[in-house]
Structure formats: C-alpha cells, structure tokens
N, C-alpha and C positions, 0 to 999 in steps of 0.2 A: 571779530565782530560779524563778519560776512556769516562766515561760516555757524554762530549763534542765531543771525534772524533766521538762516533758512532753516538750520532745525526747527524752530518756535513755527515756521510756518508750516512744516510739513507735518507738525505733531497739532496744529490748528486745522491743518487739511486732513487728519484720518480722523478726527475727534464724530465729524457728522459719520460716515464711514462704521465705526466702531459702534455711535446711534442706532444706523441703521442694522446691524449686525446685529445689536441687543433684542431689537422691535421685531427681528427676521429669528430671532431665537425663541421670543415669545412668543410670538405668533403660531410657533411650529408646534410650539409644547401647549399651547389652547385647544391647536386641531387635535395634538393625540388624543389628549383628555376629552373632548368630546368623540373622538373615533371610540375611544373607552367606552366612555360613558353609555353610547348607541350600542357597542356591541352588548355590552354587560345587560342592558335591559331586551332585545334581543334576545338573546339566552337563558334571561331570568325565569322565563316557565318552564325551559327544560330542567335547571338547578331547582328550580321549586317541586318537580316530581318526587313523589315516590319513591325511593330504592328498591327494588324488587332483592328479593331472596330468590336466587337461581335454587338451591338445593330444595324449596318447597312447593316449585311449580307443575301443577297439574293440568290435565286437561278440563274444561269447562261447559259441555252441551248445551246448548239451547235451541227453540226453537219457536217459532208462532205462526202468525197469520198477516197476508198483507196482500194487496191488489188480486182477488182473488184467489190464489195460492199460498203456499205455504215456505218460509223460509227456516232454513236451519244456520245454526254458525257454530265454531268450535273456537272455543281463545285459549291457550296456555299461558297460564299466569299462577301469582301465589296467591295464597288466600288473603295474607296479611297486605301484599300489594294492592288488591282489591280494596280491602275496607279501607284501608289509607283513601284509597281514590273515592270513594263514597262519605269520607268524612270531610272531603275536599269538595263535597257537592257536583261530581262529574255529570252525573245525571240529571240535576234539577229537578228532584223529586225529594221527597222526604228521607230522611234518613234512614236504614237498616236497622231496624232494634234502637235501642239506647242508645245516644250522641255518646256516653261517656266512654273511655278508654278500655277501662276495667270492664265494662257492659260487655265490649265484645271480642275480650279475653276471656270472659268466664262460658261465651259459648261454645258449645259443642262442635265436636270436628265436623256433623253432617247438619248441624244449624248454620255454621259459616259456611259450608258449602251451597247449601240453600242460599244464604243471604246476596254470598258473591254471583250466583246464577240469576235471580233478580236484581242485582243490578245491572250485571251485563245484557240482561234482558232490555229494561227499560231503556237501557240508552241505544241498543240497536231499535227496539221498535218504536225510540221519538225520532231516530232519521227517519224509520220508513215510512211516518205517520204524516211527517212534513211532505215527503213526495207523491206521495197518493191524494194529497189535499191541493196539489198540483196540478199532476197528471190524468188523475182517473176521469174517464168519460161516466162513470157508472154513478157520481157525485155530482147533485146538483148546485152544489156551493164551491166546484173546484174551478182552479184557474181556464184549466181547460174545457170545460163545460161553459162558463162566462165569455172567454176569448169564441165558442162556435157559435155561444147564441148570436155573439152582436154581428150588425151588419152592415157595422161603418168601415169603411176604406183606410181612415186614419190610423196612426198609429196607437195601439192599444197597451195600457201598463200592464207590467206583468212583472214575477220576481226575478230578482237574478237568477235562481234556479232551475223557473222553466224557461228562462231565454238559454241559457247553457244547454238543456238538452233540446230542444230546438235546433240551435247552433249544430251541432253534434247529428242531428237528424236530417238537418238539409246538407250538411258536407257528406255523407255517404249518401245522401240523394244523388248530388254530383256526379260521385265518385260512381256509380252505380247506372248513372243515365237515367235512371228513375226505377231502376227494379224494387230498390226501395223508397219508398213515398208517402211523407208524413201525413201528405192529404188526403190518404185516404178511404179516408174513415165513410163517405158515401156507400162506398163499393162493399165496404165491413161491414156494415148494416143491413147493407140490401143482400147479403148473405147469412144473416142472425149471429154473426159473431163479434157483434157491439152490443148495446145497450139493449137493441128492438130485437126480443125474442120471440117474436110473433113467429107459429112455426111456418115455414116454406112451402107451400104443397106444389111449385111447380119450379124450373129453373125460370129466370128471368129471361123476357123476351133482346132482344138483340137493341131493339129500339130502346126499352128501359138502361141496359148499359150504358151506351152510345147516349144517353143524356147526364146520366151522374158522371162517366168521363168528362165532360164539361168544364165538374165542376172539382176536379181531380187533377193535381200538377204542381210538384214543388215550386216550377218558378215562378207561381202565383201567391208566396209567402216569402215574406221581408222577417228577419229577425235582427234587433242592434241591442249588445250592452252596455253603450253609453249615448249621450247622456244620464240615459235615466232607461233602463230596460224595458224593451216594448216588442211587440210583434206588430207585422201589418198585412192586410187580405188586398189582394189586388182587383178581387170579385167580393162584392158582400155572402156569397152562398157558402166561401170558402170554409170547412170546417178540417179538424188534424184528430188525430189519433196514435196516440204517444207508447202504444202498449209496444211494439217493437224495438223501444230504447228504454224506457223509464224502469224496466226492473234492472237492467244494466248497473243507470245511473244510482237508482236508490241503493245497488251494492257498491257500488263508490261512495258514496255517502256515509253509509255504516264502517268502509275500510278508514277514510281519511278519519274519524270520529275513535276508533281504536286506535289507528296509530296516536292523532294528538294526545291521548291519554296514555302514552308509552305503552299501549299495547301491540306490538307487533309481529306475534307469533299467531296467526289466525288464520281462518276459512269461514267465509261469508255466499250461501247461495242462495237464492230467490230463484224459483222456476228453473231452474238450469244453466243460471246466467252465478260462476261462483269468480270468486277472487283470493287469491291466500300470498300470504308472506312470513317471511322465517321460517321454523321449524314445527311440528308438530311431534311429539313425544310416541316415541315404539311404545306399544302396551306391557310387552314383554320385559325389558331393559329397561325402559323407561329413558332412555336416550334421546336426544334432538334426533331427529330422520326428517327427510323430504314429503313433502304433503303430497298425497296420492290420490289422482281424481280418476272417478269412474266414467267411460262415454256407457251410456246405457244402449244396447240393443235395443234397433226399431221397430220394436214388437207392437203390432195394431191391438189396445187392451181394449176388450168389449163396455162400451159407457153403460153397460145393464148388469156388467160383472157384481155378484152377490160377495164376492172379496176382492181385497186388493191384494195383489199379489207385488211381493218387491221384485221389481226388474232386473233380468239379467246383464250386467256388464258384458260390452264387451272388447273392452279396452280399457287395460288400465294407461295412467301417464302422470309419469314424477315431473315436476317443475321446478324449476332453478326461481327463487323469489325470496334473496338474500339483500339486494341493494334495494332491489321496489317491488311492485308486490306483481304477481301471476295472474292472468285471467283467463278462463274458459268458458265461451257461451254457446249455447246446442239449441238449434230449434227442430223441432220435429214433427212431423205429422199423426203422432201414436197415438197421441193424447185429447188432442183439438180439433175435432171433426165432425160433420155433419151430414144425415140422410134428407132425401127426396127420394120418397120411395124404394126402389133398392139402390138407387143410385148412392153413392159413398163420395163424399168430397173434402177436401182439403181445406184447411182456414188458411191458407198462404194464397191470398190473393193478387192477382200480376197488375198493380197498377196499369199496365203498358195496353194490354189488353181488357183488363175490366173484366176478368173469370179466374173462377181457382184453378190452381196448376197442377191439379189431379182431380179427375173424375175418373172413379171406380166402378167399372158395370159387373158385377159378379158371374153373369153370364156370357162376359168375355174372356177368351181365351188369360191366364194368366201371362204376367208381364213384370219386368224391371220396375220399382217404383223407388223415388228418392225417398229415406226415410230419416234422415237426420245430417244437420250440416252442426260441424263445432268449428268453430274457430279460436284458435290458441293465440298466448302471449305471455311470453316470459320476459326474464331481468333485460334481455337482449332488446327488447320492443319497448315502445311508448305507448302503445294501445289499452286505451280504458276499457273498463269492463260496457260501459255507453255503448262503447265504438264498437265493439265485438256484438254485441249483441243486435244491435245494428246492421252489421253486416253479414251478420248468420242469416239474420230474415231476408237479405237479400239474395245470397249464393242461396236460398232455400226458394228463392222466385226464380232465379237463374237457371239453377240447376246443374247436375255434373258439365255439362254439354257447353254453355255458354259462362259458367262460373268460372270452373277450373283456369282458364284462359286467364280472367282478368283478377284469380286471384295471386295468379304470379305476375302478372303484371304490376299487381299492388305491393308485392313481396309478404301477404300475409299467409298464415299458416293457417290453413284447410284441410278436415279434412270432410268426405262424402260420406256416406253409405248408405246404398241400397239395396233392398229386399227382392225376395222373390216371390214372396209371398208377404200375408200378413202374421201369422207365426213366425216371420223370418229363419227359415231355416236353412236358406241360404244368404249370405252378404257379402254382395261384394265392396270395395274400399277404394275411393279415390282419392290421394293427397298432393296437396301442391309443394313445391319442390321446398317452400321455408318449412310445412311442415314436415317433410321427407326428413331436412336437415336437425331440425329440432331436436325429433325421436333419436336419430343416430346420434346424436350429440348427446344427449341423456344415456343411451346404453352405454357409450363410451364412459363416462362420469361412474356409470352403475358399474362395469366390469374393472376398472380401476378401481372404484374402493372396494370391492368384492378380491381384489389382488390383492389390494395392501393389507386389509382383515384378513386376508389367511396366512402371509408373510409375517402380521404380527403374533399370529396363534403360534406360526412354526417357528418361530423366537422364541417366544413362552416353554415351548415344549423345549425346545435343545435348552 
C-alpha cells in the first residue's frame, strides 16, 4: 500500500510539471510561427520581384538634367525584366504603351528598348527631382531657400531628407575643422557662385569679408532626426549652401531606388559625383566585367569655347562593387570659375579665411596649381557617395599640403592632381596611402585574372 500512494503521489506531482511542459511547448511553437510569419513578410517583396533573364540582359543609357548640370546612368538589365517592373508601377507614372501583356510582346525590339530607357529615366529623374526641391538655393520654393529666408532661432521642420544631408555635411565639417562648411553660402555669393550673378568688377574689400565670416560657421547650425526632423540657426543671418554634398546624395538616392527595384548592375553620375555596383557588360564578349571610371585631366576649358570638346582621361580605375556598391567623387577647378579683370579665380572657397584658394594673375610667373581631388570608395569602405563628395570639396579647400596629411589620417583614399599649366601638360599626382593600396590591390585582381584567362586559353589549345 506504501509503496501504491507514493506512486499515485509522484504521478500527482509531475502531472503540473508535464502542464507546464505542454504550455513551454506551445509557447515555443507560437514564437516560430510568428518568427515565420515576420520573416516571410520581410522578404515578400523580394519574392514578389521580377525574374530577370540573365541571357537577355543589356546595357541601358540614359541620361538628362538636374541641379544645374547634367547626369548620365548606365543599368544592365533585360528588357522583359524591365516591363515586368513597369507593369508593377515602379515609377509611378503611367504605364509604357498598352497595360495589356500581349501589347508589349507585339512591340519591337527598338520600341522596348525605348520603352525600358523611359522608364528607367523617369524613375532616376523622380529621385533627383525630390532632391533639388530640397537642396537647390536657385528654387524659391525649396527647403533650403525657406530654411535661409527665416530668421528664427527655433527649431525649423524640414524632411528627413534634408536633415540626412545636413547630418552628412556638418560631420565632415567636423571632421575637416571647417575646410568644409555648409554655411557658407555668404562667402558663395559674395563671389557670384550662388544665386547673385551680379558680375564682380572688383575683389571684395578685407572689411566686407571679415563681416560675412561673421555670419559663417558650422557650429552655428543644430541638425536632429527625431523627434520630428528640424534644423536650427544659432544666429537668425545663418544661411547653408548644400551644393558640395546634395549631388553626392541625389546619387544615392537614384543607387538605393535601383537596387530596391532588383536592379543592381549599374553606374549613376551627377557632375562627377558617380557610384556603380555589379557588373557592367564588355561590348565585345558581351561578358559581366568591372565598371571602369575615368578621373578626367585638369584641363582649364575656356567658358567662351565655341565647342565642347570631350575631356581627356587621365586615369582609368576598376572598382571592386560586388557586396555594395563603389563611389568616386572629383571636384575640380576646370570647369567653375570666375574673372575680375584678368584676374582668374577659383569657386572652392576657404570657409576658414573668407577667399578662393586660387587667384590666377596671368602675368605671374607660371606655377603648381591643384586641379582636381577624387576621392574613392570601394566594397572595402562605407562611404556614401554624400560623404565623398563632401570631402572632395574639402581636400580641394585644403589642398595637397595640408590635405594629404589628414587624409590618411582619415584612412580615406585620395587622390590630388596638379597642373602646370592650364593645358596641363604637365601633372603631377599625390595619393594617400588607402588610395595607394586600393589601385595595387586592383592591379593585383587585374593580373590574376589576366593569368588565369591565358591558363584557360592554353588548356583550350593543348
């Protein structure tokens, strides 16, 4: 009998035990299914893409207009991947020809290549149309023209977008001690390279500097994106000038807006500011290869030139931009410049000092002039095409002399080059040690598969 109650109690003691096991079993198998369930919708818009047909993918040119200047982009993709994505409403624009199926099977091989080139059009030029409604000073209805007029202290709303490049524009403030300085736009004006094209007929006096410096200094600008995204002026005069990051970011804009759309074979440049990822197709072979970017030589082009002439390269550079995508941004003096009589000056103006960082007297003995800074970034780096562009305008206030320095200190890849003239027919080349390693690390890349392709021809042949 002993020995029956204590069974009975110890089968009465696992009974809760055995409860709580069931409730510990359920419980576990609720969380999968919602772990499920989160991921599966998660990933539902990649599964809802597209298929692409690798064997029908070609290259894609485009090209238009935006702050200013002109941007180009290249996308490899298929054509039937495209219309899918356009029948999917990618762009928020009307549809390509007839919605129906059969409509845009029965067109022509150079109708859908048209069709696929407008669409890829519209959707890059509704990023860059959102960013210029932003950033541009030259727009009286943009964020940035509203945010200079006012000349309250408090905090001022703004979209998430231009608080991001803001964000992005006083951290390489920082980083930089002020060579680059979103404030200012005083100093851009008072040299005609903002909005006020009133032409110049003297250099400005010493005094006039010394008062718009005043009103010039990033640590006199607050940026937050939460609560609720705002900027704030620490002086009501405070005014910014975005044009040294926002073609940057509007190429970020256009990259992250391809990729979402499963396009990630591409090159995207605004002004000189590009970004590319994956592969782009040999003309030849028709093969996946490495997208290949030009640094253009810093040839002074005459602004009365009766043609354009396309610029000479003078550096080519493959990019590794398989995991995330590549960016190269170059600012230069070739293009953007302005006279006072024979005087020849610079539009990279030095915050720090309140003057452009080259005055040209053609009656002075010839001289070294910095004529272009790029800065690179490959799979290896984190750096936005923002950030790059950004910091080119800075090492371009710097200069070889006090740049180089702190762009290894930064660990980013620079490189210089200046002229001897304005023909440039001499350049000399200064690079910082990440871009030193870059390039050797790409030729490395390059002469290895250059081995292994002639190893497989001489298989072929034996």
């Amino acid at each position: 009998m002993g020995s029956k109650e204590t069974t009975k109690k110890q089968s009465d003691a696992d009974q809760p035990q055995e409860g709580a096991k069931k409730n510990s079993f359920y419980g576990l198998t609720v969380r999968a299914l919602l772990i499920l369930a989160l991921g599966y919708f998660m990933v539902k818009p990649y599964l809802d893409r597209p298929k692409e047909d690798d064997s029908a993918r070609q290259v894609f040119k485009i090209r238009g207009e935006t702050m200013g200047t002109v941007w180009n982009a290249s996308v490899v993709a298929s054509p039937t991947y495209l219309v899918k994505l356009n029948n999917k409403g990618v762009a928020d624009k009307p549809k390509l020809g007839d919605k129906s199926k059969a409509a845009n099977e029965e067109k022509t091989e150079d109708e859908l290549v048209g069709s696929c080139e407008e669409l890829l059009g519209r959707l890059v030029q509704r990023e860059l149309d959102k960013i210029d409604a932003l950033a541009s000073t030259y727009r009286a209805d943009s964020e940035t023209t509203l945010f200079n007029r006012s000349k309250s202290t408090d905090w001022f709303p703004v979209s998430e977008d231009l608080a991001k490049i803001v964000t992005v524009a006083l951290d390489v403030s920082k980083k930089t001690k002020g060579a680059y300085d979103v404030t200012v736009a005083p100093l851009v004006n008072l040299y005609r390279f903002g909005p006020n094209k009133t032409p110049l007929l003297a250099f400005p006096s010493d005094e006039e500097i010394d008062a718009l410096r005043q009103r010039v200094g990033y640590e006199k600008l607050e940026v937050r994106l939460a609560p609720t995204p705002a900027l704030r002026k620490a002086i009501p005069e405070l005014t910014i000038d975005l044009s040294g990051v926002a073609k940057g970011y509007a190429v970020d804009r256009v990259a992250e807006a391809l990729e979402a759309s499963g396009l990630n074979d591409y090159l995207v440049e605004i002004g000189g500011e590009i970004r590319c990822r994956g592969k782009k197709l040999d003309p030849i072979s028709n093969e996946p290869t490495k997208w290949t970017l030009g640094l253009q030589t810093p040839e002074v082009a005459p602004q009365n030139a009766a043609t354009t002439r396309v610029p000479d390269v003078f550096r080519y550079v493959y990019v590794d931009s398989d995991d995330k995508s590549a960016v190269v941004a170059t600012s230069g003096d070739y293009n953007n410049y302005a006279q006072v009589g024979d005087l020849r000056y610079s539009h990279f103006v030095d915050p720090r000092t309140g003057r452009p960082t080259e005055v040209i007297n053609p009656d002075d003995e010839p001289k070294s002039v910095l004529g272009s800074v790029s800065v690179l970034a490959d799979d290896s780096t984190a750096l936005s095409c923002a950030q790059a562009d950004a910091f080119a305008t800075a090492f371009s206030v710097l200069g070889e002399k006090e740049g180089l320095p702190l762009a290894n200190e930064l660990g980013l890849s620079v490189l210089f080059l200046s002229r001897s003239d304005d023909a440039a027919t001499q350049i000399s080349e200064s690079a910082s040690d990440a871009f030193k390693t870059a390039i050797n690390s790409v030729r490395a890349d390059a002469e290895s598969e250059s081995q292994t392709q002639s190893s497989k021809e001489d298989s072929s042949e034996k």
